[in-house]
Structures are given as C-alpha cells and as structure tokens.
N, C-alpha and C positions, 0 to 999 in steps of 0.2 A: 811642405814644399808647394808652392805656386802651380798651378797648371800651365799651362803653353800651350803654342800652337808648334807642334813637330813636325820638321819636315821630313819625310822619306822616299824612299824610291822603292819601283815596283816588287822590289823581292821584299820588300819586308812591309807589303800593304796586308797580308790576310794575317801575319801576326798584330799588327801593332793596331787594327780595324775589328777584334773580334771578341772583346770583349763589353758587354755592355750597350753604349751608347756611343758611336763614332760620326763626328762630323769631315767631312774629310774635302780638302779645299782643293779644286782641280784648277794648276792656273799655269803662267807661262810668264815666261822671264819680260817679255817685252811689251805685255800688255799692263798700261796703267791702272784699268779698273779694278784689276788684280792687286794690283799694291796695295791700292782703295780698300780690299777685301779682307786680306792677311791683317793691316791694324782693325779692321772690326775683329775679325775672330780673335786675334790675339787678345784683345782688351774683355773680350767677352772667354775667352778662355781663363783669365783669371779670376771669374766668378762664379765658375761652375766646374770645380773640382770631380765632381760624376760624368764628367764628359770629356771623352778622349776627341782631341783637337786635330788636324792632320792634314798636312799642306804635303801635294805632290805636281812638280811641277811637269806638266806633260811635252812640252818641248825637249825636254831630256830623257823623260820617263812616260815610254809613250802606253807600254801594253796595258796597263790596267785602266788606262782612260779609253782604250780603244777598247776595252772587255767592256766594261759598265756601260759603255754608249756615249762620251761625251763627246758632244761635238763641239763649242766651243767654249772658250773661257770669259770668265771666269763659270766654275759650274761647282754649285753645294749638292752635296749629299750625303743625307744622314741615314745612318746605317742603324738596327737597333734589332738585337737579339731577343725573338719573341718563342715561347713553347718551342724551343730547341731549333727554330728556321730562322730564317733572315727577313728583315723588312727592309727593305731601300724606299 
C-alpha cells in the first residue's frame, strides 16, 4: 500500500504521531500556501513508506497546535522517536 498524507484531528495526534518517524502538517482551511504544502508532502509521502505523513488542520483542531507552539501556518514538524524520548 502507498503511503499518504493522513489527515486527523486532535484526539487521535499522539496515536497516529508515535511511532517512528512523523512529519505532521499544521495548516488551515483558508490559507493557500497550505494547499501549496499538502501536494508537496503528499507527493513526497508516496516515497517514503518509513514515514508517517500527518495533516491537522488547526482552524478546526486547535489543541495540539496550541500544545507544540504553532503559531502560524503553514508549520512542519518532524517528530522522531530517539532512546525511548522524543525529538521534535
């Protein structure tokens, strides 16, 4: 199966974020450079099968962009499970 770029909402960020390597796309319905962002990752998710893809958009789904710090969009951040911690 192909990878993707998945969207979810905040309840289900620290399951679908916790394994591996997670790029996770913080964006908003109405902003265009976001759309610009979603076909990069998408196109670049289907070539890296080891990497969990992850669009949440914060205009709907605001708590976990406001826990990590994002202040505006579009904002990447790669997540990546090191010696049992986290690295952002």
């Amino acid at each position: 199966m192909q990878n993707q770029l998945q969207t979810i909402h905040d309840e289900q960020y620290v399951a679908k974020s916790s394994q591996g390597v997670a790029v996770i796309d913080f964006r908003s319905d109405w902003c265009p450079p976001c759309r610009t962002m979603d076909t990069v990752l998408s196109k670049v998710a289907t070539t890296h099968s080891e990497v969990t893809f992850l669009s949440l958009t914060v205009n709907q789904e605001p708590l976990i962009a406001k826990a990590v710090g994002v202040m505006s969009t579009p904002t990447i951040l790669i997540k990546k499970k090191m010696a049992g911690s986290w690295t952002l």
